[in-house]
C-alpha positions in Angstrom: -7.8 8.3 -1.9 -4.7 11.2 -1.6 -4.5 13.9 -3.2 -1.3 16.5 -3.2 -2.4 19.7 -3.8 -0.1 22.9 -4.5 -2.3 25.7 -2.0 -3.2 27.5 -5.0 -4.0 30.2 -3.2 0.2 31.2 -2.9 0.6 30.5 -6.6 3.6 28.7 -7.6 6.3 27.9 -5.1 4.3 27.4 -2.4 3.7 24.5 0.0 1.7 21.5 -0.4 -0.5 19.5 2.0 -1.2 15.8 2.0 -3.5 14.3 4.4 -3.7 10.8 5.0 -6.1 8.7 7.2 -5.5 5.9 9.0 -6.7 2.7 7.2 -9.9 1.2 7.9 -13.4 2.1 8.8 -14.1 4.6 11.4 -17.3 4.3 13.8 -19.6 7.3 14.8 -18.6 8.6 18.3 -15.1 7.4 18.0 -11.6 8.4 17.1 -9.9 9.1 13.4 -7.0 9.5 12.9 -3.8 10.3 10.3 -0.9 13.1 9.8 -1.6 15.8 7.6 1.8 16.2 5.7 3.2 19.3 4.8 6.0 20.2 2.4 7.3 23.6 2.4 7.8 25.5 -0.8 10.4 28.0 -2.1 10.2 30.4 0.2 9.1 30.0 4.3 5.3 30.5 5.2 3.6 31.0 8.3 0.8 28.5 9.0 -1.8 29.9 10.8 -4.0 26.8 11.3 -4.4 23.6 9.7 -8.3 22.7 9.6 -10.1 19.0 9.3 -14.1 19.6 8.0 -16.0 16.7 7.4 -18.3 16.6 4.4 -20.9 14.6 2.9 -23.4 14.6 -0.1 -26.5 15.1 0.6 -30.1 15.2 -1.3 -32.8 17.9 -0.3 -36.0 17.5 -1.4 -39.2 19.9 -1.2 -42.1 19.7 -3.1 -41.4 18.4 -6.6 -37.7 20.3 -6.2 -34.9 18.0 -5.5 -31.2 19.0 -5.2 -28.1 17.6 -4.2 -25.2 19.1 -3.0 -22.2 19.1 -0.7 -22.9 19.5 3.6 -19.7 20.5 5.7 -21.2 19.1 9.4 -18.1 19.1 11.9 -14.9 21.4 11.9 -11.4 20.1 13.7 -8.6 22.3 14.3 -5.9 20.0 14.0 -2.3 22.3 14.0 -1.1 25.9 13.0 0.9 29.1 14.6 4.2 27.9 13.3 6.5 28.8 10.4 7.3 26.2 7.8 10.7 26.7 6.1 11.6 26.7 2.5 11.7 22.8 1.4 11.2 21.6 4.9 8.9 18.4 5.4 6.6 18.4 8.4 4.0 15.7 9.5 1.0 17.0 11.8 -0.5 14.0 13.8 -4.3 14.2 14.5 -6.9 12.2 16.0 -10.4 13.3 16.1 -13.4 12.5 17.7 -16.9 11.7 14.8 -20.0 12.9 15.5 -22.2 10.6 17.0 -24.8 10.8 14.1 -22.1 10.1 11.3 -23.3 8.0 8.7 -22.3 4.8 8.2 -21.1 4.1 4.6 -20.8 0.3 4.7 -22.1 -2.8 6.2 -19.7 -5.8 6.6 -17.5 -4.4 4.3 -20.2 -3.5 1.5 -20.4 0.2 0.5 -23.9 1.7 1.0 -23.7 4.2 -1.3 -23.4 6.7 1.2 -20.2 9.4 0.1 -18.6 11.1 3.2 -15.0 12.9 3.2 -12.5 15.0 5.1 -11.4 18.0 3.8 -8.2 19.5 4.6 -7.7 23.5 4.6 -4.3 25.1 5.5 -4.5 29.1 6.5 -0.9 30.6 5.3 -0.7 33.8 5.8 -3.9 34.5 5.8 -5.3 32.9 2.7 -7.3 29.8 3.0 -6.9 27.1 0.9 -9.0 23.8 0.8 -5.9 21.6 -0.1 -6.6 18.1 -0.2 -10.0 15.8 0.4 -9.8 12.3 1.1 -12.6 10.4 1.3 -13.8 8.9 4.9 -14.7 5.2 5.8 -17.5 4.5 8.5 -18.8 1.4 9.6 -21.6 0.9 12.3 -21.9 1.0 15.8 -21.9 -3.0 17.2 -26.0 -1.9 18.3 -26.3 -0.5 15.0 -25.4 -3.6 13.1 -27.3 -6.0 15.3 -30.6 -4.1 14.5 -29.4 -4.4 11.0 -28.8 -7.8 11.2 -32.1 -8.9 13.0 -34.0 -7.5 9.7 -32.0 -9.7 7.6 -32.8 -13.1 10.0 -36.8 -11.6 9.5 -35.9 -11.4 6.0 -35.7 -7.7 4.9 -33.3 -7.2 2.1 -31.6 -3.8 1.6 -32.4 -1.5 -1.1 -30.0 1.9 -0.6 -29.1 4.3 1.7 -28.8 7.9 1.1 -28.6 11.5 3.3 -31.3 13.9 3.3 -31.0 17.0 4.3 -33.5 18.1 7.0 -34.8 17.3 10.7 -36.8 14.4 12.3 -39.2 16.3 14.5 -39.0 15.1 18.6 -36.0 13.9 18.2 -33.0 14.9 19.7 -31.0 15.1 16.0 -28.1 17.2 15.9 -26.6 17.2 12.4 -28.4 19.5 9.4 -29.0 15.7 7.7 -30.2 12.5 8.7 -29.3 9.3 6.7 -32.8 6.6 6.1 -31.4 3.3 4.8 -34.2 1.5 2.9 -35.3 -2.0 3.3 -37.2 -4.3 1.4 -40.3 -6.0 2.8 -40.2 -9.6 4.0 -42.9 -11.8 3.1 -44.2 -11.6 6.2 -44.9 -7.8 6.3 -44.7 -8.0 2.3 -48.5 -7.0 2.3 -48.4 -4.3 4.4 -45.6 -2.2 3.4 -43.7 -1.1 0.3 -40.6 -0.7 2.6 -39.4 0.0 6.0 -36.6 3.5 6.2 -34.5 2.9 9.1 -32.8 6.3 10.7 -30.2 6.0 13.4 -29.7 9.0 15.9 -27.1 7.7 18.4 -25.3 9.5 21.3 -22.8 9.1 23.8 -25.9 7.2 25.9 -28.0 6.0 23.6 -29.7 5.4 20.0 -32.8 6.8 18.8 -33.9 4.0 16.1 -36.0 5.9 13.6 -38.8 3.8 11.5 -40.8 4.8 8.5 -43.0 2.4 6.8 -44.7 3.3 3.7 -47.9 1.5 4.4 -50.0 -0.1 1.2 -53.5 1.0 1.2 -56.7 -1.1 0.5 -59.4 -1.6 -1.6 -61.2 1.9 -0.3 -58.4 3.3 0.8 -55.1 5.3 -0.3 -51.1 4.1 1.4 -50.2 6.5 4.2 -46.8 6.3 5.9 -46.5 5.8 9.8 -43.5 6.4 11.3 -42.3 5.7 15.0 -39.3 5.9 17.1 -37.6 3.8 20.2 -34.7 3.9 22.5 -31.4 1.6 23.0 -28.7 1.8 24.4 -25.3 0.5 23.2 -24.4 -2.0 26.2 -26.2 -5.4 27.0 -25.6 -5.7 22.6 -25.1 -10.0 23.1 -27.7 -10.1 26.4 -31.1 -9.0 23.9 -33.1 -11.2 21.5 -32.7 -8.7 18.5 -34.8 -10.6 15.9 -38.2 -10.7 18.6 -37.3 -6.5 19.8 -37.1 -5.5 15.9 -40.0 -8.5 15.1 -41.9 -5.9 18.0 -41.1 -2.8 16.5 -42.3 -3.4 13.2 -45.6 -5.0 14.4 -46.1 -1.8 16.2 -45.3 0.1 13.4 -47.3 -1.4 10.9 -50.6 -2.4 13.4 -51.1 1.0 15.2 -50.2 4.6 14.2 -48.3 5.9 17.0 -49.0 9.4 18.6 -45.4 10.3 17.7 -46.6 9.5 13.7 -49.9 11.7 13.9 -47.9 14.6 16.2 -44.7 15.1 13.9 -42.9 13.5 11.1 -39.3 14.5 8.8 -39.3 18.3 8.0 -37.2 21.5 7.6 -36.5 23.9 10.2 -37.3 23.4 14.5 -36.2 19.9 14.8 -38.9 19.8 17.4 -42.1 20.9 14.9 -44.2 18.7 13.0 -44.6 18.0 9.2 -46.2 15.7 8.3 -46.2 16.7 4.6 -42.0 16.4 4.0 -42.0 12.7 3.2 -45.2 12.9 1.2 -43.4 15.4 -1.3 -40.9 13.5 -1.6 -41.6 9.7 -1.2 -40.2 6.8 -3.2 -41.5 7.3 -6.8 -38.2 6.3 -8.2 -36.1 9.4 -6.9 -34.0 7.0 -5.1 -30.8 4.4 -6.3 -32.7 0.8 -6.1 -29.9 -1.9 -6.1 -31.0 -5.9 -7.0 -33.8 -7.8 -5.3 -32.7 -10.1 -2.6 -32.3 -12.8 -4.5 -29.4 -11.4 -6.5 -27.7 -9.6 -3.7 -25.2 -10.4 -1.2 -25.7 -12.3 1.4 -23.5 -11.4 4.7 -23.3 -13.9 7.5 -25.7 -17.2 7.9 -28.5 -15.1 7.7 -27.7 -11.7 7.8 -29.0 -8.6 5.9 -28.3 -9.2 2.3 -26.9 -5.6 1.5 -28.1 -5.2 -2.1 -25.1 -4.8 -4.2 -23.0 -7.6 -6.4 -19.6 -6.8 -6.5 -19.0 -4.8 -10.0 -22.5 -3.3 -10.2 -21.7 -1.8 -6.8 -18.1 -0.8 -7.6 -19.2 1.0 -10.8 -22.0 3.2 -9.4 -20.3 3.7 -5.9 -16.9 5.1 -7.9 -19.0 7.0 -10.0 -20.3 8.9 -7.1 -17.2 9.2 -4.9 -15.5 10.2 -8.3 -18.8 13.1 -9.0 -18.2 14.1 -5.3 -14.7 14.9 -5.4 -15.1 16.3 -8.5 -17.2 19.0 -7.6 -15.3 20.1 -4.7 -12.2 20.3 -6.7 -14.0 22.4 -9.3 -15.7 24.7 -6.3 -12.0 25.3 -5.1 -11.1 26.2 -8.7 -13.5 29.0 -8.4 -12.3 30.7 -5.4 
């Protein structure tokens, strides 16, 4: 999606910025790329910096509060400290290096729901203008989608994905936001939990893998959630038996309740102190986008994780969101 924008911040007559990104999905940790394109207008400007921001919707929900709202979490300057002459037609090449902890927005070519973009603001002369959003592409690490693939061969079906804004205590989470992608239950584990939130936290050496479970409760006793964390690391990706380490984690999560569950849990504030309460507040009472049941969805690969979308139903909602999100931003620009 391009936009050409006139920096309204000149009035009429002056230059106009279009950025494009190179096609296909980027990956967290690695490079994106494009040329932000400049077109001078009828007079010359100096350009005092061209800046990338990456920006994502995200939900934040306290209490019985929810909100959602737009996140700026990384900042690239990509160009500037030249003049631009009346008519003239530049091109400024870029590649930049993700976050680590970038979402993902699709799965084998399904969109997730998940609505990330790069913004594009050109400094003339001292006034800013946020020119021209496109919106950003990022598919999953290689040990990232064989984790998501072992829960589809152990028959867990996806039910959506979404940002929340916050911090997963004892972890080592950088980003104001974390992303949980929610799975259906398998038969197997069907009478145990309602679902199973996956989190990723990846760096340059490693991925923290994130699970929630929201536990049914018995006959004399109320659900609970237990949560639980565990390390990988992105090499050795064809060498491990997936299906029995994810088969291992969930039997862990589900049979004991981890010191990491009763010490700390998703809140607000030092990413390092517990509480416990956050997903409580908050947790699945029909807050969140549920796509079809398994049976209806998608199925990706032999027997890979059936992302829960069919092909219009998806397309509607998704462009309805991307089309909300840019929306907003253009109307926020409108008010500066």
């Amino acid at each position: 999606m391009v936009f050409k924008r006139l920096l309204g911040s000149l009035g009429v007559g002056g230059p106009t910025v279009d950025t494009v990104l190179t096609t296909g999905a980027a990956a967290p940790g690695g490079p994106l790329s494009g040329q932000v394109h400049l077109k001078g207008g009828s007079a010359g400007f100096d350009i005092d910096h061209i800046a990338l921001e990456l920006v994502a919707r995200v939900e934040d929900e306290r209490g019985d509060e929810e909100a959602e709202g737009v996140v700026a979490f990384e900042r690239f300057t990509v160009g500037g400290g030249f003049r631009l002459a009346e008519g003239e037609q530049l091109s400024v090449p870029f590649t930049v290096a993700l976050p680590w902890e970038t979402p993902i927005t699709e799965l084998y070519g399904q969109s997730l729901g998940i609505v990330l973009g790069v913004r594009t603001e050109v400094s003339v002369a001292g006034a800013k203008d946020k020119g021209d959003l496109d919106r950003l592409a990022v598919g999953p690490l290689p040990v990232q989608e064989a984790i998501l693939e072992a829960f589809g061969q152990l028959g867990f079906g996806f039910r959506s994905a979404d940002l929340e804004y916050g911090r997963i205590g004892g972890t080592g989470q950088q980003l104001p936001f974390y992303q949980e992608i929610e799975l259906t239950p398998s038969p197997q584990y069907a009478h145990a939990v309602n679902e199973i939130e996956v989190t990723f936290l990846a760096t340059a050496g490693g991925m923290e893998v994130v699970l929630e479970a929201d536990r049914r409760g018995g006959p004399l006793s109320g659900g609970h959630d237990a949560l639980t964390r565990f390390t990988v690391a992105h090499d050795g990706i064809h060498h491990q038996d997936w299906q029995a380490l994810v088969d291992g984690w969930l039997r862990q999560l589900v049979e004991h309740r981890s010191a990491y569950a009763e010490g700390s849990a998703y809140g607000h504030g030092d990413p390092y102190a517990g509480h416990p309460a956050h997903h409580e507040d908050h947790h699945h009472d029909g807050g969140h986008r549920s796509g079809p049941g398994l049976g209806t969805a998608v199925a990706v690969g032999a027997a890979g994780l059936a992302v829960g979308v069919v092909g219009g139903m998806v397309a509607a909602e998704v462009v309805d969101e991307v089309g909300d999100f840019f929306e907003d931003d253009e109307d926020e620009d409108g008010d500066d």
